[in-house]
N, CA, C and O atoms as a CHARMM CRD file, in Angstrom:
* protein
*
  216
    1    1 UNK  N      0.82600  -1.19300   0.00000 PROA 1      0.00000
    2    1 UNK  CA     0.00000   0.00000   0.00000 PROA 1      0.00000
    3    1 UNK  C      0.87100   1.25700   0.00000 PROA 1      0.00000
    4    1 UNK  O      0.48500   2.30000  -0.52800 PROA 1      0.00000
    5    2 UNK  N      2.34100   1.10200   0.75200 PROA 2      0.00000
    6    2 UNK  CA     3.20500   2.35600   0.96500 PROA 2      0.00000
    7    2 UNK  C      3.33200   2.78200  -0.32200 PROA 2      0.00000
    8    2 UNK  O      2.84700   3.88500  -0.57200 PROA 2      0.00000
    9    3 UNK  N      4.19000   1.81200  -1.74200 PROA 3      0.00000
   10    3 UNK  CA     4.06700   1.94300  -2.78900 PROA 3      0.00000
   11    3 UNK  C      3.11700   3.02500  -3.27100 PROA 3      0.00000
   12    3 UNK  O      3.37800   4.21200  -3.46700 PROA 3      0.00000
   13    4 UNK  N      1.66800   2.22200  -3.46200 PROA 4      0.00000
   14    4 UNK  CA     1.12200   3.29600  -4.27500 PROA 4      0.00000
   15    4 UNK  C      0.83100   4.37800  -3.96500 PROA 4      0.00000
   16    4 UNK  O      0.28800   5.13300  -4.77100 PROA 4      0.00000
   17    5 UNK  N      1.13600   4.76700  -2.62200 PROA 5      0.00000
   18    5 UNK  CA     1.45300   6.48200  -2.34100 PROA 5      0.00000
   19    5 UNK  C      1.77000   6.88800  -2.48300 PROA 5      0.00000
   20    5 UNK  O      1.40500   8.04400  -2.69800 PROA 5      0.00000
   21    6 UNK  N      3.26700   6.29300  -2.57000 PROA 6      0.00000
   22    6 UNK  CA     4.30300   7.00000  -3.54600 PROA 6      0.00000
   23    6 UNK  C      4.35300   7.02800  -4.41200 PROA 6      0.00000
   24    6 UNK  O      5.41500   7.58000  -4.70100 PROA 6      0.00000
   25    7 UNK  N      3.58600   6.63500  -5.64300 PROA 7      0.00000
   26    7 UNK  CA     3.64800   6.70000  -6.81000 PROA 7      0.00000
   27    7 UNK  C      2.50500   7.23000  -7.27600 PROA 7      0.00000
   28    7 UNK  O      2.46300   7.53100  -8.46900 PROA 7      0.00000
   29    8 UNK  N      0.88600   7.53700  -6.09000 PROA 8      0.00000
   30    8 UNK  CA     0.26700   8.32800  -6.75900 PROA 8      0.00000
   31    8 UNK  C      0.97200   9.84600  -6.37600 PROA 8      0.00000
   32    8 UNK  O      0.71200  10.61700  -7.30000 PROA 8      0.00000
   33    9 UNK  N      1.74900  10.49300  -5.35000 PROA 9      0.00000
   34    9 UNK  CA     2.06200  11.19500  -4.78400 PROA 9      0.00000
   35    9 UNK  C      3.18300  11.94000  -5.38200 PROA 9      0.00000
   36    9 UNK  O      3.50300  13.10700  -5.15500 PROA 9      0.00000
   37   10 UNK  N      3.99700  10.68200  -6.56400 PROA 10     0.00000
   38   10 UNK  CA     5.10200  11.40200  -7.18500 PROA 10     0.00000
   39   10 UNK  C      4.37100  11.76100  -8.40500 PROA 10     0.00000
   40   10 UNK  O      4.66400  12.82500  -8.94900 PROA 10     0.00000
   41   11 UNK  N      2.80900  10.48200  -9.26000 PROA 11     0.00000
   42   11 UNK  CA     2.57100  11.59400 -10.11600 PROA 11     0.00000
   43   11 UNK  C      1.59800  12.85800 -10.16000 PROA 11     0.00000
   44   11 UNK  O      1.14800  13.39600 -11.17200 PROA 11     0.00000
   45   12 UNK  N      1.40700  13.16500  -8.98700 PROA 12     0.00000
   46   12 UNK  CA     0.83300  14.29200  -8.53000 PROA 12     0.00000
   47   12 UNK  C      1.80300  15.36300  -8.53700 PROA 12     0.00000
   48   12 UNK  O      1.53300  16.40500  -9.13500 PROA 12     0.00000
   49   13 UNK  N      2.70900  15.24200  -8.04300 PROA 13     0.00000
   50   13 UNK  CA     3.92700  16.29600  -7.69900 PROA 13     0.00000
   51   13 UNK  C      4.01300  16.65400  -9.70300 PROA 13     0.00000
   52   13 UNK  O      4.08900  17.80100 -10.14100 PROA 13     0.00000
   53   14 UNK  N      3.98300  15.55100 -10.49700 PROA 14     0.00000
   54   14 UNK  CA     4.17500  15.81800 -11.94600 PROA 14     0.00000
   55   14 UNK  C      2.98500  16.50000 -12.66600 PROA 14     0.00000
   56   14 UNK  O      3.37200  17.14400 -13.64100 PROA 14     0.00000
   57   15 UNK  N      2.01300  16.53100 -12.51800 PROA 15     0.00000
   58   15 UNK  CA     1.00900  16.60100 -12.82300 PROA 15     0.00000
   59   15 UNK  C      1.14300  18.40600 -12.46300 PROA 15     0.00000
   60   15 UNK  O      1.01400  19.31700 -13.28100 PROA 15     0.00000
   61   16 UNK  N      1.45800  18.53000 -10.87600 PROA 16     0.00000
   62   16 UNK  CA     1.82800  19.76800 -10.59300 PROA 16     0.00000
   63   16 UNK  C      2.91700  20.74100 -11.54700 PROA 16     0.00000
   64   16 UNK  O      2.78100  21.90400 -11.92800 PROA 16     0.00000
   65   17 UNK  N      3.92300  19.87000 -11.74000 PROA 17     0.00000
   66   17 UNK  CA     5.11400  21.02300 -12.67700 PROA 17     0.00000
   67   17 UNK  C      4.25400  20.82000 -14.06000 PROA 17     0.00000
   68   17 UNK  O      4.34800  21.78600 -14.81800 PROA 17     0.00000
   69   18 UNK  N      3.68800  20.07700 -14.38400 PROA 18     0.00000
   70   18 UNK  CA     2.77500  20.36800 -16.14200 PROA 18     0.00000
   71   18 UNK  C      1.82200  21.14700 -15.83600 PROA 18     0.00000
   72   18 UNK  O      1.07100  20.90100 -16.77900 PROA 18     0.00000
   73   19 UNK  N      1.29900  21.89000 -15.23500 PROA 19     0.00000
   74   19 UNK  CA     0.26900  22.25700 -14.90700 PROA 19     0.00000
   75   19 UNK  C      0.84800  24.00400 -14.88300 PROA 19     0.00000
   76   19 UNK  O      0.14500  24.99400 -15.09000 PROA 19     0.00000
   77   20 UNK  N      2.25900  23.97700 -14.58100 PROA 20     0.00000
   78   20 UNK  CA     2.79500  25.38300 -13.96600 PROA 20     0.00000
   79   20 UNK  C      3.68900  25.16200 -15.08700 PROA 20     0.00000
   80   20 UNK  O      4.21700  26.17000 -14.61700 PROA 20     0.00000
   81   21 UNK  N      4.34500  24.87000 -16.03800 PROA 21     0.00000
   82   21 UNK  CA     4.49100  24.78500 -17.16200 PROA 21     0.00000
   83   21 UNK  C      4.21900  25.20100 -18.43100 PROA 21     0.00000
   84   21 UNK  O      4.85700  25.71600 -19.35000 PROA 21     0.00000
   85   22 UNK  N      2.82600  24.75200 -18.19000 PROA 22     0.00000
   86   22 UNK  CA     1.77100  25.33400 -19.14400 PROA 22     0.00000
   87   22 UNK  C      1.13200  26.34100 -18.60400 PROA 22     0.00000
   88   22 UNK  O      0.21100  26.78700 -19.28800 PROA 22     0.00000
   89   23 UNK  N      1.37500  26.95900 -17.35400 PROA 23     0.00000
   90   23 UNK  CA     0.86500  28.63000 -17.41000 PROA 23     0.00000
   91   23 UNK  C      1.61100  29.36300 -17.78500 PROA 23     0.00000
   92   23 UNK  O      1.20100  30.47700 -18.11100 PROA 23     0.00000
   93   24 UNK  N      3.42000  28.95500 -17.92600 PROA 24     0.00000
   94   24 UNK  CA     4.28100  29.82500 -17.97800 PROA 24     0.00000
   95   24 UNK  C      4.25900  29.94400 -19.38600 PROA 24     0.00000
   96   24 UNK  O      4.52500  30.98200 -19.99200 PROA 24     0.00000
   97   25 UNK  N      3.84500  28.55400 -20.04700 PROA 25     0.00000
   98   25 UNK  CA     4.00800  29.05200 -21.59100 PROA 25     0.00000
   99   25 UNK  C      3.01700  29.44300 -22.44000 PROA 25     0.00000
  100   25 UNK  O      2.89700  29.09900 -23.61500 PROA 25     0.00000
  101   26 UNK  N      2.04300  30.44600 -21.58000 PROA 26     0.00000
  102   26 UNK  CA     0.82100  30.58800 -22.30700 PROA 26     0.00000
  103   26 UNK  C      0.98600  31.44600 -23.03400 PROA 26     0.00000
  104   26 UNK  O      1.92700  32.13400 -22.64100 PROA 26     0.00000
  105   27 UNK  N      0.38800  31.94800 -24.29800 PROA 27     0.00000
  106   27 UNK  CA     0.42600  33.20000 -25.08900 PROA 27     0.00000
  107   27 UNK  C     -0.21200  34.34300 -24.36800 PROA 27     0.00000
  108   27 UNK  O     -1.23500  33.95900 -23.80200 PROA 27     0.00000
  109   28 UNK  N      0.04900  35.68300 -24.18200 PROA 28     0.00000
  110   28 UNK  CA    -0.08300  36.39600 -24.09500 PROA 28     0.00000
  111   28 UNK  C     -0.65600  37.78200 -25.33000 PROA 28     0.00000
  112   28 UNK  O      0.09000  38.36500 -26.11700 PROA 28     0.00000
  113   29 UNK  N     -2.22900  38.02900 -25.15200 PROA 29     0.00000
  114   29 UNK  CA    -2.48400  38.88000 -25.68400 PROA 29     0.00000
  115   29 UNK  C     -1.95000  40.15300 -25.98000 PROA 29     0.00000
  116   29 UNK  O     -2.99800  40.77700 -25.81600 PROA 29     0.00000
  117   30 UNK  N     -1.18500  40.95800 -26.26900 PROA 30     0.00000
  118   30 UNK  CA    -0.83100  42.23000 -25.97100 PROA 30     0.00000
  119   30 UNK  C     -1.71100  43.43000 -27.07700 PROA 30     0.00000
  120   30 UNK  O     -1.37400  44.61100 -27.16600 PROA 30     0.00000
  121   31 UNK  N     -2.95800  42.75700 -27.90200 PROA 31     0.00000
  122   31 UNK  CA    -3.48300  43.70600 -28.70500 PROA 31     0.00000
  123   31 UNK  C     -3.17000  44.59300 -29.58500 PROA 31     0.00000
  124   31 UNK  O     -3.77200  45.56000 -30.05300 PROA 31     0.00000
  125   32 UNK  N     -1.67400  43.93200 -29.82900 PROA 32     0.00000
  126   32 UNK  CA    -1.06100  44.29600 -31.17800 PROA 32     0.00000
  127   32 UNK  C     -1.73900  43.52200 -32.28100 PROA 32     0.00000
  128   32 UNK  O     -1.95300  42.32600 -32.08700 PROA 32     0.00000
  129   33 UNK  N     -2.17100  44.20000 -33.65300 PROA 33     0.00000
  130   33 UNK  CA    -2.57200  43.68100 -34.69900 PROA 33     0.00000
  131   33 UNK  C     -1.68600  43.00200 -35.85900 PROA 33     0.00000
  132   33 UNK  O     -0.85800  43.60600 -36.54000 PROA 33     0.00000
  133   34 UNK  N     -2.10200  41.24900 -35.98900 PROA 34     0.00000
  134   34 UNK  CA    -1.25200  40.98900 -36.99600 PROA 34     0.00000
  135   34 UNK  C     -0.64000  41.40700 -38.34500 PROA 34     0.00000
  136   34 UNK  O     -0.49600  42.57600 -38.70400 PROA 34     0.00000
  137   35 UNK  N     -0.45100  40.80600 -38.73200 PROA 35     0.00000
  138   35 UNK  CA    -0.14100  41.54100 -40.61900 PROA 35     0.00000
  139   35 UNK  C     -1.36700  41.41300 -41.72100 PROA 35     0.00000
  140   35 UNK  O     -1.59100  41.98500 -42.78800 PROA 35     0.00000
  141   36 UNK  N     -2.04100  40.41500 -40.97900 PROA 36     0.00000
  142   36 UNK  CA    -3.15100  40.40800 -42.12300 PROA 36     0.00000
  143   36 UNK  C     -4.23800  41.16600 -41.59800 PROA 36     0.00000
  144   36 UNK  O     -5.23000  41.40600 -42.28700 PROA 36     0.00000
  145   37 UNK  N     -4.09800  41.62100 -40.23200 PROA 37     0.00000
  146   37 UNK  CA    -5.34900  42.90200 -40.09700 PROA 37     0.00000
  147   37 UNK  C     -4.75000  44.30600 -40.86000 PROA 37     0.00000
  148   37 UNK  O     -5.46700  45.00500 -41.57500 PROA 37     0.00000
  149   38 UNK  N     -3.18700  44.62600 -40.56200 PROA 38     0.00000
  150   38 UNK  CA    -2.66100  45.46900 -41.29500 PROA 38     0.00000
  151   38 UNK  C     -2.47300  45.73000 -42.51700 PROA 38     0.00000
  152   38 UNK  O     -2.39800  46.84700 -43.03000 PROA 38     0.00000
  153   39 UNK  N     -2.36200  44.34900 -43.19300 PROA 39     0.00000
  154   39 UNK  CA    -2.72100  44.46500 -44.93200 PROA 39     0.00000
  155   39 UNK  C     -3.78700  44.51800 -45.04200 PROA 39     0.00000
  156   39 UNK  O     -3.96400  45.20900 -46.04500 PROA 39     0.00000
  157   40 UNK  N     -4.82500  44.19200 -44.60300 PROA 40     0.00000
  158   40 UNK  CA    -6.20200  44.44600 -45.07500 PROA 40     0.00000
  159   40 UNK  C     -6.78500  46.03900 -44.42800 PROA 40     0.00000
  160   40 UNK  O     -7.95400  46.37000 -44.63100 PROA 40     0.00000
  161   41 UNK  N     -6.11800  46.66700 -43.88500 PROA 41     0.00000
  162   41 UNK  CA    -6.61200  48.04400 -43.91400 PROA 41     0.00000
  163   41 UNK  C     -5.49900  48.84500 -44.76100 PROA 41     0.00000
  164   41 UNK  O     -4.91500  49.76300 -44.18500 PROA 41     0.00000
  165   42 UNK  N     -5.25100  48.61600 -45.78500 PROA 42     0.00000
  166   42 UNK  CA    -4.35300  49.17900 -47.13900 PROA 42     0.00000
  167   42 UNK  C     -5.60600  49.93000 -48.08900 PROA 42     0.00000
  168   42 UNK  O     -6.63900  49.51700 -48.61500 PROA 42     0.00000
  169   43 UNK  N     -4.88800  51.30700 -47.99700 PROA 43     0.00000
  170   43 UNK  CA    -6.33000  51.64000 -48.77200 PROA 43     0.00000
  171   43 UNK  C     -5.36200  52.23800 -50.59200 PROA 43     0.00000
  172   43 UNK  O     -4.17000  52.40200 -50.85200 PROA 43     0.00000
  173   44 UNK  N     -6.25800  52.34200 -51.18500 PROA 44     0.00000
  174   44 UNK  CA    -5.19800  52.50800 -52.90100 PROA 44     0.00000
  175   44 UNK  C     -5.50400  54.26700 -53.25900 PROA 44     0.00000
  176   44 UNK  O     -4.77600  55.05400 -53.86500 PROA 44     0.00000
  177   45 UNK  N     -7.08100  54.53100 -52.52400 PROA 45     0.00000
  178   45 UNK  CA    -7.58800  55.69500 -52.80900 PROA 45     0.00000
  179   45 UNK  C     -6.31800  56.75100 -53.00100 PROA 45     0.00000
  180   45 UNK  O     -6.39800  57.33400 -54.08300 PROA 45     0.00000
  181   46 UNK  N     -5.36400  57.06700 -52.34200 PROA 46     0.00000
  182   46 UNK  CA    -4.66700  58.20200 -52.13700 PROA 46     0.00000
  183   46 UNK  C     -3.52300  57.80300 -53.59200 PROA 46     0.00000
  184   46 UNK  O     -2.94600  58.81200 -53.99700 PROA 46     0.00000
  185   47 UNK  N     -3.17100  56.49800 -54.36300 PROA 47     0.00000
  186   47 UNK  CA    -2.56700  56.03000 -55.60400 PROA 47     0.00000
  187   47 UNK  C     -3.60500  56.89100 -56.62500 PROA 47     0.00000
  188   47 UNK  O     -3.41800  57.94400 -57.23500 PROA 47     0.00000
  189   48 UNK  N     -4.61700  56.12100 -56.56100 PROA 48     0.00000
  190   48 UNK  CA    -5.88000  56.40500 -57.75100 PROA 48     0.00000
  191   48 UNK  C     -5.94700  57.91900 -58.19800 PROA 48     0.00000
  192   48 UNK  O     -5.77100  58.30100 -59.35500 PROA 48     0.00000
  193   49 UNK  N     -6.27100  58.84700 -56.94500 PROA 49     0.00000
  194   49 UNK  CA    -6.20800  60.17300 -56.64100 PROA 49     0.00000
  195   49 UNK  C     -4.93800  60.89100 -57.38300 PROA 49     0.00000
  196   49 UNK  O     -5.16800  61.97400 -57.92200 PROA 49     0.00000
  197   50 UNK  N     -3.55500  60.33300 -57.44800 PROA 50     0.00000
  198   50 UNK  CA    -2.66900  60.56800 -57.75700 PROA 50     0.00000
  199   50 UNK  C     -2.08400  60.14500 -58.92400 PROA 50     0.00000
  200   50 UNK  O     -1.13100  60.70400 -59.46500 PROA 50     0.00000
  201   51 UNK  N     -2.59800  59.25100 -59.27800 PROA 51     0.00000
  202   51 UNK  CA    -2.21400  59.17400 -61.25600 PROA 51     0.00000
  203   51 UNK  C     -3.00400  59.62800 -61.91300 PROA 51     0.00000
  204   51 UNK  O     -2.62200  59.85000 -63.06200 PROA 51     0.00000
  205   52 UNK  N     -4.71100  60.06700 -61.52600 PROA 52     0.00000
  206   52 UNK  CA    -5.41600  60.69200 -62.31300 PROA 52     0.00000
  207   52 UNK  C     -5.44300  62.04700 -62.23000 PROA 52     0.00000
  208   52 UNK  O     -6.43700  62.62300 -62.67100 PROA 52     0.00000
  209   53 UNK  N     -4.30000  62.85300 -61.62000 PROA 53     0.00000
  210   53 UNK  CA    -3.97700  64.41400 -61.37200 PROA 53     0.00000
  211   53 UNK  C     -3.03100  64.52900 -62.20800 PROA 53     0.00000
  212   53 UNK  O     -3.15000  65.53700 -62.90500 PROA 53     0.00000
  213   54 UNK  N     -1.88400  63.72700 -62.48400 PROA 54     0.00000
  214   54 UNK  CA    -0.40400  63.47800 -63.30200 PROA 54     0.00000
  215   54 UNK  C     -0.66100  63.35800 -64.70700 PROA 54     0.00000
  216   54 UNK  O      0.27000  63.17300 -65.49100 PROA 54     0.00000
């Protein structure tokens, strides 16, 4: 019986460092916008505007 105390007890202790592991490697939001929100607010209007004045 000592056994499986120790062995539910050591994989508890493991279970514990995966657990704190995976908080440390969580992504973090910081609400910077990727590249494809930034390419898709590309506007041409101010091009168009400007070869049809030239």
């Amino acid at each position: 019986m000592e056994g499986l105390e120790v062995s539910l007890a050591g994989a508890q202790d493991k279970l514990a460092q995966l657990d704190a592991e995976e908080a440390r490697q969580r992504t973090i939001d910081l609400g910077m916008p990727t590249f494809s929100n930034l390419a898709g607010r590309t506007s041409t209007a101010n091009l168009t505007q400007r070869s049809s004045t030239h």
